[in-house]
N, C-alpha and C positions, 0 to 999 in steps of 0.2 A: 458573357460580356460584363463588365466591369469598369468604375468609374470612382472619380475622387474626388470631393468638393463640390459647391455648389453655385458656382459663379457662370451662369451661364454667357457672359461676355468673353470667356477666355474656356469654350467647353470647345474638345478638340477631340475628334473620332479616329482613329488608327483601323485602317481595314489590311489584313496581310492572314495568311493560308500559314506561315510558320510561327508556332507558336513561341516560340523561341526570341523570335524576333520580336514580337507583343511582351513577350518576360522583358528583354532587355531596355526597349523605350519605356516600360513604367518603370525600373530602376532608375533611368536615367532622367526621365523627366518628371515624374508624378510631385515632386514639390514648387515644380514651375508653374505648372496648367492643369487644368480641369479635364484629366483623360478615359476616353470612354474607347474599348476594341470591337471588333468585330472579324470572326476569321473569315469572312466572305461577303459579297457583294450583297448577296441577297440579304445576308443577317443584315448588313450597313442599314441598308435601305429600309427595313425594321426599325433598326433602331432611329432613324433621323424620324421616322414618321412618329414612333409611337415613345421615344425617349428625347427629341429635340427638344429645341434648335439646337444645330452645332454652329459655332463660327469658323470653323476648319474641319476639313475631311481630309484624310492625305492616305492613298490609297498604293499597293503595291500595283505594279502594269501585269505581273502574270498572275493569277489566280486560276485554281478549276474553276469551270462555270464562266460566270461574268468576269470578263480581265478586267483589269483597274479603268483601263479607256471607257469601256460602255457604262461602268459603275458610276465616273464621273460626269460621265457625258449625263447621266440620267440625272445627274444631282444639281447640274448645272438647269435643265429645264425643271424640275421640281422643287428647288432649294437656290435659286438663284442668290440670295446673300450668303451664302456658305463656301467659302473661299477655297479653293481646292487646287491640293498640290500633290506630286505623283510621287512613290520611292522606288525606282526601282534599278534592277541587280543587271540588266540590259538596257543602257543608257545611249544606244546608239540612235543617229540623227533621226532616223525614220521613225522609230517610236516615240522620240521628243515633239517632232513636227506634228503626230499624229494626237497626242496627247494635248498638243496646245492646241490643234483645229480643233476636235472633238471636246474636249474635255475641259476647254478654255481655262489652263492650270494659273495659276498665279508662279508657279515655283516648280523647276524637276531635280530630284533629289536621289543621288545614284549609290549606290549600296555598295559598302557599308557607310555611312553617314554619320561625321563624328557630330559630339554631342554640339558642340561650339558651333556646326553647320544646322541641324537643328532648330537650335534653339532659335539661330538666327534668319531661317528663314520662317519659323513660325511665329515669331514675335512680329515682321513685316507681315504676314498674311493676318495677324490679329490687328494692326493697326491699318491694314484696309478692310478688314472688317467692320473697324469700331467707324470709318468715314462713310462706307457705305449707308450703314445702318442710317447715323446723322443724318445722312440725303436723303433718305428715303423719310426720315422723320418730315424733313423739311418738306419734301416733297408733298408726301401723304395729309400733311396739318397745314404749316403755313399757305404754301403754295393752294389746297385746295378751298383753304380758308378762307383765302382772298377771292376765287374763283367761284365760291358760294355768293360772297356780297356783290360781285359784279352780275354775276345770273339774276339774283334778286332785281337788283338795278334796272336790268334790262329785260324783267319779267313785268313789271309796272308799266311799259312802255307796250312790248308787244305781248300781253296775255294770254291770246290763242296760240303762240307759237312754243311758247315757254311753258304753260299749262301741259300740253300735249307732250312737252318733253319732259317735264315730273313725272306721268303716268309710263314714258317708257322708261324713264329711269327706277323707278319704282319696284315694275315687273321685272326688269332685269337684274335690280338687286336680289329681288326675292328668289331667280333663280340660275343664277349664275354658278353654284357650284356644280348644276345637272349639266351646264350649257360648256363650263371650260372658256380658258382665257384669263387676260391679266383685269381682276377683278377693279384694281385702283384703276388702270387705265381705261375700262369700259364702263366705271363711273363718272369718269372725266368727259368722256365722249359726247351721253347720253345728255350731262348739264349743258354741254357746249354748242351740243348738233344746231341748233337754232341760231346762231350768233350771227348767222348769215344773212337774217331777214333784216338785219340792219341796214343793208345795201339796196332790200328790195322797197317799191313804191308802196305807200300803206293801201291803195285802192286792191293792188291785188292780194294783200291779204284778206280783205274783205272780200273782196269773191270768193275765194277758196271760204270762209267762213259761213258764207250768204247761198252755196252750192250754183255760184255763177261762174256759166261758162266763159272759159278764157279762150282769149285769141292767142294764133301760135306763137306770136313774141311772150305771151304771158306762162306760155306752155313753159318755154324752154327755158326761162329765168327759173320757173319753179324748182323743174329738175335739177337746176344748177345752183340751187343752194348749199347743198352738204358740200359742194367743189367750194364754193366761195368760202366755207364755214372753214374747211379745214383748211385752206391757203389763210383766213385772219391768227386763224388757234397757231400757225406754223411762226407767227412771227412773237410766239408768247417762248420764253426759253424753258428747257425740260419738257413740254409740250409736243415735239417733233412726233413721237410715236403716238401719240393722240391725235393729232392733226390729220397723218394715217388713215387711223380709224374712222375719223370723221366724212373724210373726204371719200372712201370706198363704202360707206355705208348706203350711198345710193347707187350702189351698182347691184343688179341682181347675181347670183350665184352662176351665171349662164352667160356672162358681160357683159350683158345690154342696162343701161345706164350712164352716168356718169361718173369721174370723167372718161372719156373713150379712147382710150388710151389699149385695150386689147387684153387686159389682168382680166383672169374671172378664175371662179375654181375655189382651189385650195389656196389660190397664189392669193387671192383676197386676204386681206387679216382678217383671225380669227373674229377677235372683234366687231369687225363690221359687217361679218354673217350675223351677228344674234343681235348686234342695232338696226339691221336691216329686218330681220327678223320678229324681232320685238317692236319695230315702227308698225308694220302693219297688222301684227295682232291686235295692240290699241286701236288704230284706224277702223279694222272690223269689226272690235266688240262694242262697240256704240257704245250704251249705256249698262250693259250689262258687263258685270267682272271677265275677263278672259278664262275662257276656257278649253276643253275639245272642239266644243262646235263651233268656235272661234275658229281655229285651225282647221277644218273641215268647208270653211266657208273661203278658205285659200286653196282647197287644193286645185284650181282652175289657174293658179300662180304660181303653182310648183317647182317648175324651174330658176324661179328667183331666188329662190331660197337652199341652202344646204339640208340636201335630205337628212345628214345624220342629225342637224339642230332640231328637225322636225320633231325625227322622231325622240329627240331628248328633252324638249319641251312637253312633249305628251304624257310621259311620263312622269314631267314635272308636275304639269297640270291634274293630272290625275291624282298625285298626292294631294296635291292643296285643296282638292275637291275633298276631303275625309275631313269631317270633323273636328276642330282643334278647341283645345277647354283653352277659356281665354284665365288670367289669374285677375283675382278680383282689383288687386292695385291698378290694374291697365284695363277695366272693365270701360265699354264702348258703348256709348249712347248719343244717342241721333238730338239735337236742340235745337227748337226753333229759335232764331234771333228775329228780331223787333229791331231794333236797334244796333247802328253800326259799334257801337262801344263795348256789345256784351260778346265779341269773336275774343277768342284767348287764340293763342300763339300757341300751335300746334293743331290749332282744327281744319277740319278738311271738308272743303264745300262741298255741296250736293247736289248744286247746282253753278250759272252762272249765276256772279253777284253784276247788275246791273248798278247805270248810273238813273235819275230820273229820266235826263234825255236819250236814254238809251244806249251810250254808249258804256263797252263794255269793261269793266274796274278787271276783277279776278275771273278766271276761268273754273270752269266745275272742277273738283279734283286736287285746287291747287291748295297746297298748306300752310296756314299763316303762319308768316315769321314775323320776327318781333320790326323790321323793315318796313313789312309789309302794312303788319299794322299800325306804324306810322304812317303809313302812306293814309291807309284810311279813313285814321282820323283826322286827319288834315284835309281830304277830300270833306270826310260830312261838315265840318266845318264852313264849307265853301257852297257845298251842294248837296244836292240828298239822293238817296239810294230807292231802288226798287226790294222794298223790304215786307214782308218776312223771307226769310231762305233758310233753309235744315243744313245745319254742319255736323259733320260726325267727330265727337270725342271722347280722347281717351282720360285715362287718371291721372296723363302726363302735362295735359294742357296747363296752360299758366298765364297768369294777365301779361300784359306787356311792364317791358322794363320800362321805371320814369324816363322823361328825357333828362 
């Protein structure tokens, strides 16, 4: 395998079984584009892992082994921005049809393929490349940017509900490469599952807080929050497949939940197995970190949940149970505060931060942001706090920015 240049915005992977063919596209193209080959599926898929990103894949349809269809098909779930277009020497309808269900091609390109066809359709698959990526910027920064200062917002408001959704967001970040799934979208989720309490009466968040029992109208609001959360997120644009997620994540893995609509299974998004998942491992570990016996203390809920999350959670768990050397720059120590003034932006309560009359400012857990600690100092200002409280921090804390 071999390659030329180093622009990885215009890096373009050739997969084809005749070597021949690989000789003639680098004569012809290698001072256009950043070309990298591979004579088979499986090297491809080598090299996108361990020599990517590519912004284009363009693959022959017959190959030994893996034909170009399953080679793309694979690259389109594992490499979704990487625009993929087919060459090949049997261009008949059934294999174009089949290539663009499976393989969803951008382009099919039928052999022998003059240079002028080429270039020209890979300079259009470079430039939905290059729009892709952009959205995805926008998506991934601006979009989520704005979507952090709204959650803040309305974390000041409802605490307990927002609290508890940092701590799953949290564990889920920490292990979502064990768990699988679209990592940006099930961070999306996590911030937003809560946004439904906005519709609910504050009394019943305080009984769920206060462990008072609710009457069956209280019951069935409750459950029908993540419904309500992901019909608000659905009317946010880009958002649709979050919204999804949101909405299925109170359904167990068995279908009972909401909404009842009859989806359970695998038909569930991925997602909203390991939000479901991840909601009630926080719920069950009280105050202690999540761990096996966490999940040990579900298995009386088993059918809620996907068995295979289980058991990839445990394995998760079981790493983060091993010892980790912390580096001294990010070294962790516990501080009493006295004083609402001495939280830095970045620290992470240990407890609830009360108000004098009892009602409650920040949630155990939750992490000060520079928002947030305006907010509090404009509370002590006004009123005063149930203080001392231990925050944990790291070497990353920082005082708040001026106004």
């Amino acid at each position: 395998m071999s390659g030329t240049g180093t622009v990885s915005g215009r890096r373009i992977l050739f997969v084809d079984d005749e070597p021949a063919l690989l000789d003639g596209i680098r004569r012809l193209l290698h001072r256009d584009f950043d070309l990298a080959f591979a004579p088979s599926g499986d090297e491809a898929l080598r090299a996108l892992e361990t020599k990517g990103p590519f912004a284009v894949v363009c693959a022959d349809m017959r190959m030994p082994g893996m034909s170009g269809v399953e080679l793309l098909e694979k690259v389109a779930a594992r490499h979704p921005d990487t625009v993929r277009l087919m060459l090949s020497g049997n261009a008949d309808q059934a294999t174009a049809i089949e290539a663009i269900n499976r393989g969803r091609i951008y382009s099919f390109l039928a052999k022998p393929a003059s240079r002028e066809a080429l270039v020209g359709a890979l300079e259009g698959a470079l430039r939905l490349h290059a729009l892709t990526v952009a959205e995805k910027v926008l998506l991934e920064r601006t979009l989520a940017g704005s979507i952090q200062t709204l959650v803040e917002i309305l974390s000041t408001a409802m605490p307990d509900q927002f609290g508890r959704a940092q701590r799953i967001r949290e564990l889920t970040r920490r292990h979502a490469a064990m768990l699988g799934g679209n990592g940006w979208r099930l961070d999306m989720a996590a911030m937003l599952a809560p946004i439904g309490w906005a519709t609910m009466p504050a009394e019943l968040a305080d009984k769920l807080r206060h462990g008072i029992s609710l009457t069956a109208d209280e019951e069935l609001m409750a459950r029908r929050v993540g419904e309500i959360s992901g019909r608000l997120i659905a009317n946010i644009p880009r958002l649709e497949a979050v919204a999804d997620v949101v909405r299925y994540a109170g359904k167990g893995y068995d279908g009972a939940g909401y909404p009842d609509d009859g989806v359970k299974g695998d038909a569930l998004p991925l997602e909203a197995r390991v939000l479901r998942l991840m909601s009630a491992v926080v719920d069950a570990s009280g105050d202690e970190p999540p761990s096996n016996r966490t999940l040990d203390r579900l298995r009386g809920r088993s059918a809620e949940f996907d068995p295979r999350l289980i058991a990839a959670l445990r394995g998760a768990l079981a790493q983060s149970d091993a010892p980790v050397a912390v580096p001294a720059a990010a070294a962790v120590v516990d501080v009493e505060i006295t004083r609402v003034d001495m939280l830095l932006v970045g620290d992470r309560l240990l407890g609830d931060l009360m108000l004098d009359d009892g009602t409650l400012a920040l949630v155990r857990d939750t992490v000060v942001t520079d928002l947030l600690s305006e907010k509090l100092a404009n509370l002590g200002r006004l009123r005063g706090f149930r203080l001392p409280i231990r925050v944990r921090r790291t070497g990353e804390a920082s005082p708040r920015r001026a106004a």
